[in-house]
DSSP file (Angstrom, degrees, kcal/mol; ACC not computed):
  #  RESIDUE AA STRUCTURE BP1 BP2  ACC     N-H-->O    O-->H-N    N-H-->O    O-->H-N    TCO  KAPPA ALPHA  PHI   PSI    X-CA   Y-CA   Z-CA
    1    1 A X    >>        0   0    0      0, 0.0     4,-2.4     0, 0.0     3,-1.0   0.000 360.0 360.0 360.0 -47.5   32.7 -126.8  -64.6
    2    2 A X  H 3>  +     0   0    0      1,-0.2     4,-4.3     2,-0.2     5,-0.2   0.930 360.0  40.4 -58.9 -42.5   29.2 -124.7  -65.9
    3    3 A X  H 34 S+     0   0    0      2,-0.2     4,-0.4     1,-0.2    -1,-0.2   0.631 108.2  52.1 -92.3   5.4   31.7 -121.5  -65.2
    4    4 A X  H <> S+     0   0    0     -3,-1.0     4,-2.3     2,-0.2     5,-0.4   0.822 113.9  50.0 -94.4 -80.7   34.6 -122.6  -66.4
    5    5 A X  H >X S+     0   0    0     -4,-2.4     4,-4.8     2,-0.2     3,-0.9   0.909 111.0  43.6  -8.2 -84.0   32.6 -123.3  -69.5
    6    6 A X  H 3X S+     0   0    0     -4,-4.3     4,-1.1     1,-0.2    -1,-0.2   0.720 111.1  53.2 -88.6   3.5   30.9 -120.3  -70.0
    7    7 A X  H 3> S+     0   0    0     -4,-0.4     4,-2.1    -5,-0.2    -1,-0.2   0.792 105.6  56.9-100.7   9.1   33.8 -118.3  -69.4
    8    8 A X  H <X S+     0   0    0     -4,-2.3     4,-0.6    -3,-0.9    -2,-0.2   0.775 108.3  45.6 -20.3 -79.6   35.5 -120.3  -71.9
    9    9 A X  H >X S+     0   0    0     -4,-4.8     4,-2.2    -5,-0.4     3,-1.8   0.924 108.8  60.0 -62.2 -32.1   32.9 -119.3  -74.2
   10   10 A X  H >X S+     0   0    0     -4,-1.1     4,-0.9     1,-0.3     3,-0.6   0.940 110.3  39.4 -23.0 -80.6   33.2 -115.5  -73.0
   11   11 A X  H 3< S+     0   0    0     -4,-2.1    -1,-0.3     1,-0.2    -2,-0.2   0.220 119.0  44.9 -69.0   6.0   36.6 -115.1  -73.9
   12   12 A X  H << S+     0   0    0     -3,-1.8    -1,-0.2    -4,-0.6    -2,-0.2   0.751 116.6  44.2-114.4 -13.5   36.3 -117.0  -76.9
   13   13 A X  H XX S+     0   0    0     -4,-2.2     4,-1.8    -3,-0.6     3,-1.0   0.748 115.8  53.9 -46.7 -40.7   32.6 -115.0  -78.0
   14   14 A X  H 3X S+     0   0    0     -4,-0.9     4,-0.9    -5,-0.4     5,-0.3   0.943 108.8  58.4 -84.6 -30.8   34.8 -111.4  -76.8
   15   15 A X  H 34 S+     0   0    0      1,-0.2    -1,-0.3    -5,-0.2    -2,-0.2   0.543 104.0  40.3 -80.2   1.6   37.6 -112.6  -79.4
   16   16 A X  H <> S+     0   0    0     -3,-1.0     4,-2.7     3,-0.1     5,-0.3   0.614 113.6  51.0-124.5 -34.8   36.2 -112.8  -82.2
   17   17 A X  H >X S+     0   0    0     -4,-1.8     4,-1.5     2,-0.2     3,-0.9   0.936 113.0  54.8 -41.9 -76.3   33.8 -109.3  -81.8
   18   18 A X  H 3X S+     0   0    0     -4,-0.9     4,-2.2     1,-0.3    -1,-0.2   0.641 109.5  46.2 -22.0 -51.6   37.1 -107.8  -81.0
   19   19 A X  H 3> S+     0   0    0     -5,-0.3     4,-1.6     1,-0.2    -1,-0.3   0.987 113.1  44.6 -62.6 -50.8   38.5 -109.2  -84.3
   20   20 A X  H <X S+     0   0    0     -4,-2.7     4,-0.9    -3,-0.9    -2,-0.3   0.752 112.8  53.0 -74.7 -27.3   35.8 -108.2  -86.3
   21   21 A X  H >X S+     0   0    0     -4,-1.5     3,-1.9    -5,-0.3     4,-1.7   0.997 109.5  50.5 -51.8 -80.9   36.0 -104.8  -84.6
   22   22 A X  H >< S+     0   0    0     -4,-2.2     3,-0.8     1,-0.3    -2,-0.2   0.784 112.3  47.0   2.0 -69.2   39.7 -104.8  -85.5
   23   23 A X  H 3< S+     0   0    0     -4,-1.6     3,-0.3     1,-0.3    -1,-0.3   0.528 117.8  41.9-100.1 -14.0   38.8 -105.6  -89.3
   24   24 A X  H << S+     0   0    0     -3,-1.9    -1,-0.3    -4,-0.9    -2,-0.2   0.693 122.7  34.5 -99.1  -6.9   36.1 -103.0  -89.6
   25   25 A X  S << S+     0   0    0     -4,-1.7     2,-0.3    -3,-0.8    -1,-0.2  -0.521  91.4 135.6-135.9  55.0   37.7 -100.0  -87.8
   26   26 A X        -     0   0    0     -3,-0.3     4,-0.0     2,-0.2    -3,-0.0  -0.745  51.4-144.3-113.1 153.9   41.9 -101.3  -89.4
   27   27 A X  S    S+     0   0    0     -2,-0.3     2,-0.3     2,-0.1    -1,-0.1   0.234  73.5  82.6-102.3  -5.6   43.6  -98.2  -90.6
   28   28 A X  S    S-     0   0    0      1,-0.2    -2,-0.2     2,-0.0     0, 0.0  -0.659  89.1-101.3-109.6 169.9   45.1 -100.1  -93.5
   29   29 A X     >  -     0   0    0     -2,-0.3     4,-1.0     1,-0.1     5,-0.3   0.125  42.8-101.0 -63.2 173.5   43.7 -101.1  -96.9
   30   30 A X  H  > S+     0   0    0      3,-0.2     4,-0.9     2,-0.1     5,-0.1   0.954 128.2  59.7 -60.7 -45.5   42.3 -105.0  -97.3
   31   31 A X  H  4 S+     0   0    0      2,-0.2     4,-0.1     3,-0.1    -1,-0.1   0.804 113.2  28.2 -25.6 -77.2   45.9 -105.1  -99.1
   32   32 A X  H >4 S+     0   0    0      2,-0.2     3,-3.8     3,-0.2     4,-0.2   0.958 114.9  63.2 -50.6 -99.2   48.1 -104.1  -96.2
   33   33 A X  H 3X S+     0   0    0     -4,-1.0     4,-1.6     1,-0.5    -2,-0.2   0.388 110.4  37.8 -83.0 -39.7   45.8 -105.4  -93.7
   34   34 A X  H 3X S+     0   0    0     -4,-0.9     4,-1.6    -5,-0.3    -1,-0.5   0.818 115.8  55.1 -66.3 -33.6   46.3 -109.1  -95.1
   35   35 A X  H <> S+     0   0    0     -3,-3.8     4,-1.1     1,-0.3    -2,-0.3   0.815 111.1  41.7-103.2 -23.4   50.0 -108.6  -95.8
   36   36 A X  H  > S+     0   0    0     -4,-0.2     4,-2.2     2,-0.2    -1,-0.3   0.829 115.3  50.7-105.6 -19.7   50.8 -107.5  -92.3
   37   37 A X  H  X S+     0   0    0     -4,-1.6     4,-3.1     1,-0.2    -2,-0.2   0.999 110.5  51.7 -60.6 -62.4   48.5 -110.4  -90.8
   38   38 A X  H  X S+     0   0    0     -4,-1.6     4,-1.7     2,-0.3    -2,-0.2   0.652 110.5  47.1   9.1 -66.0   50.3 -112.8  -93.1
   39   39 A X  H  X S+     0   0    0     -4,-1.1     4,-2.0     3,-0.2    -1,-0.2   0.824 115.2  47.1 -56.4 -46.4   53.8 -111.4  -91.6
   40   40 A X  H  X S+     0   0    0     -4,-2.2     4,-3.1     2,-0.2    -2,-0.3   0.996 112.1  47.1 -81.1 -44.3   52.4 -111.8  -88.2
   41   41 A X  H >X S+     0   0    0     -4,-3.1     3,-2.8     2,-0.2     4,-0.5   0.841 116.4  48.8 -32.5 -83.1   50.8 -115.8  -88.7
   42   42 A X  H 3X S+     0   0    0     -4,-1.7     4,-2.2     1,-0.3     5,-0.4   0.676 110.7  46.8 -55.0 -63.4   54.3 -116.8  -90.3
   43   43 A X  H 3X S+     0   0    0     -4,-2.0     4,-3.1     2,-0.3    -1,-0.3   0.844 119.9  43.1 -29.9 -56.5   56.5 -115.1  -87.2
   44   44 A X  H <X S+     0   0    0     -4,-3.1     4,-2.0    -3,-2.8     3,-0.4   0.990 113.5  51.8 -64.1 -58.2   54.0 -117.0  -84.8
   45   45 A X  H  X S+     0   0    0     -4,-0.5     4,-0.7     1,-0.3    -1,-0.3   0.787 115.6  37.5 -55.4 -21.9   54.3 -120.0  -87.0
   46   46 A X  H >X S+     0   0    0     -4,-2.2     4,-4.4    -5,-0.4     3,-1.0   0.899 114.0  57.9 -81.1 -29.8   58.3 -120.1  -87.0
   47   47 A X  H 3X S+     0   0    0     -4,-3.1     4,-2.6    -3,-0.4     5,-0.4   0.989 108.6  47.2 -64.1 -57.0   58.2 -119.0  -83.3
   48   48 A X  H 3< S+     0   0    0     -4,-2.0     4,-0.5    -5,-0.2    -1,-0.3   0.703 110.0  51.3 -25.0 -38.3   56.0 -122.3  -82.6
   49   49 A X  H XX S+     0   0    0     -3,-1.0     4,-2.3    -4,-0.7     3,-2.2   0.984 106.5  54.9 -66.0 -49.6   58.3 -124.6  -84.6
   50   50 A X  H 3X S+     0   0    0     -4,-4.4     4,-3.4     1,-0.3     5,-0.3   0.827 111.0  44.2 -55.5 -42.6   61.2 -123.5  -82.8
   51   51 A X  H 3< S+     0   0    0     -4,-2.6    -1,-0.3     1,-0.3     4,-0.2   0.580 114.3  48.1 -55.7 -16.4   59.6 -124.3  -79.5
   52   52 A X  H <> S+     0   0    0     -3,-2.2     4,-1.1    -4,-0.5    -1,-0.3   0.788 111.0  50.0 -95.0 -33.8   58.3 -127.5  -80.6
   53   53 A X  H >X>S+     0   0    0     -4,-2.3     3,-2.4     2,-0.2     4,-2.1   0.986 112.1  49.5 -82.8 -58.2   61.7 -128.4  -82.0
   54   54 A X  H 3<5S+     0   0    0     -4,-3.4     4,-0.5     1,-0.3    -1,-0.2   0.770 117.2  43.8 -36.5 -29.7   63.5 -127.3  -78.4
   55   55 A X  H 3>5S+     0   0    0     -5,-0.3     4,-1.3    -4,-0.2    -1,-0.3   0.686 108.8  51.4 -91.4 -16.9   61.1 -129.3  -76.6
   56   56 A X  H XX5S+     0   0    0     -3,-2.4     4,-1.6    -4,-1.1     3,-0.6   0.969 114.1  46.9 -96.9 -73.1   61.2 -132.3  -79.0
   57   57 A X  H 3X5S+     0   0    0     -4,-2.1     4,-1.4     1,-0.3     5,-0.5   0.845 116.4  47.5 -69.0 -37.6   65.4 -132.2  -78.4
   58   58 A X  H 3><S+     0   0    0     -5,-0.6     4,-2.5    -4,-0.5    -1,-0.3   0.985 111.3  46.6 -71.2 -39.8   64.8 -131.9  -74.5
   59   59 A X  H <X S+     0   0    0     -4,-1.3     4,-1.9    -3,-0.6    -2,-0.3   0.662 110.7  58.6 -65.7 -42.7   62.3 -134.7  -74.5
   60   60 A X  H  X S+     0   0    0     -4,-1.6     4,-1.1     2,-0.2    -1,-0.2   0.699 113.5  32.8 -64.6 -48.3   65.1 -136.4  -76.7
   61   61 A X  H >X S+     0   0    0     -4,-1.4     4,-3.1     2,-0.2     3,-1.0   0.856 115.4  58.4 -91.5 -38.5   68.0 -136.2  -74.0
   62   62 A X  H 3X S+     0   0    0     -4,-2.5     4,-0.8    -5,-0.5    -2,-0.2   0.934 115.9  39.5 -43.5 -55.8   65.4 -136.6  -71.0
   63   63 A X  H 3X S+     0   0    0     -4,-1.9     4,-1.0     1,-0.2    -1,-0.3   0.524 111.2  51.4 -76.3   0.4   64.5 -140.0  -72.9
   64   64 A X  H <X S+     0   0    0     -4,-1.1     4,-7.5    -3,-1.0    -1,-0.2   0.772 111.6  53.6 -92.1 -17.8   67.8 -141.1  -73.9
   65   65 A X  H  X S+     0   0    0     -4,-3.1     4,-1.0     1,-0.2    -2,-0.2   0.713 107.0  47.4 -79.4  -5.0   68.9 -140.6  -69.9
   66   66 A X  H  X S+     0   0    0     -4,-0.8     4,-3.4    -5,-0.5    -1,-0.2   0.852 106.7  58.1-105.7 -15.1   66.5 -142.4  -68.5
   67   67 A X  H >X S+     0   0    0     -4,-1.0     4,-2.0     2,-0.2     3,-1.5   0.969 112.7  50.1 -28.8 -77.7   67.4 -145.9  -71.7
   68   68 A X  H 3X S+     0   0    0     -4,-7.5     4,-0.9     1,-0.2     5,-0.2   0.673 110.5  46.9 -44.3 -73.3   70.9 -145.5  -69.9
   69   69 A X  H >< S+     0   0    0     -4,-1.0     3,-0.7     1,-0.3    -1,-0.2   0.536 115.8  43.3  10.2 -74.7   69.1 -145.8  -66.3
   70   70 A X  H X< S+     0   0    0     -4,-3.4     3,-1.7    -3,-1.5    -1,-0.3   0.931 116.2  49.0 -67.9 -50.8   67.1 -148.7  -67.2
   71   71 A X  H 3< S+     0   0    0     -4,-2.0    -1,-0.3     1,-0.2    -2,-0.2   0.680 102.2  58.1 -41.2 -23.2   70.0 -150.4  -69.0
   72   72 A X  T <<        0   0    0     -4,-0.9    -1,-0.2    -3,-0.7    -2,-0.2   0.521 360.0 360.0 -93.2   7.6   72.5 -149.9  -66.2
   73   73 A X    <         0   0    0     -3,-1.7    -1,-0.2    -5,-0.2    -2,-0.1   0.151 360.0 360.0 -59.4 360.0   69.9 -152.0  -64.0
């Protein structure tokens, strides 16, 4: 659990130097550098819906086959 832990914290300590590395040594303007982080959030955020909505509609038939199941009991 204690290494689990602190490599937990490692990777989450190495991820944010890494950003801030990123955001001091970025080849674009403040401008840019926002507008293309911006682009990249909303692409992750739609990719995210879609996968919550596809799992939410599997989850959907999974529970409706196992109603019939119980009903035909």
């Amino acid at each position: 659990m204690r290494k689990a832990l602190a490599f937990t914290f490692g990777a989450i300590l190495g991820g944010v130097i890494g950003g801030l590395t990123a955001l001091l040594l970025a080849p674009y303007s403040g401008e840019e550098f926002r507008s293309s982080i911006q682009k990249q959030i909303d692409s992750f955020q739609a990719e995210i819906k879609e996968a919550a909505q596809k799992k939410r509609t599997e989850l959907e038939e999974h529970l409706e086959v196992l109603i019939e199941q119980k009903e035909s009991k």
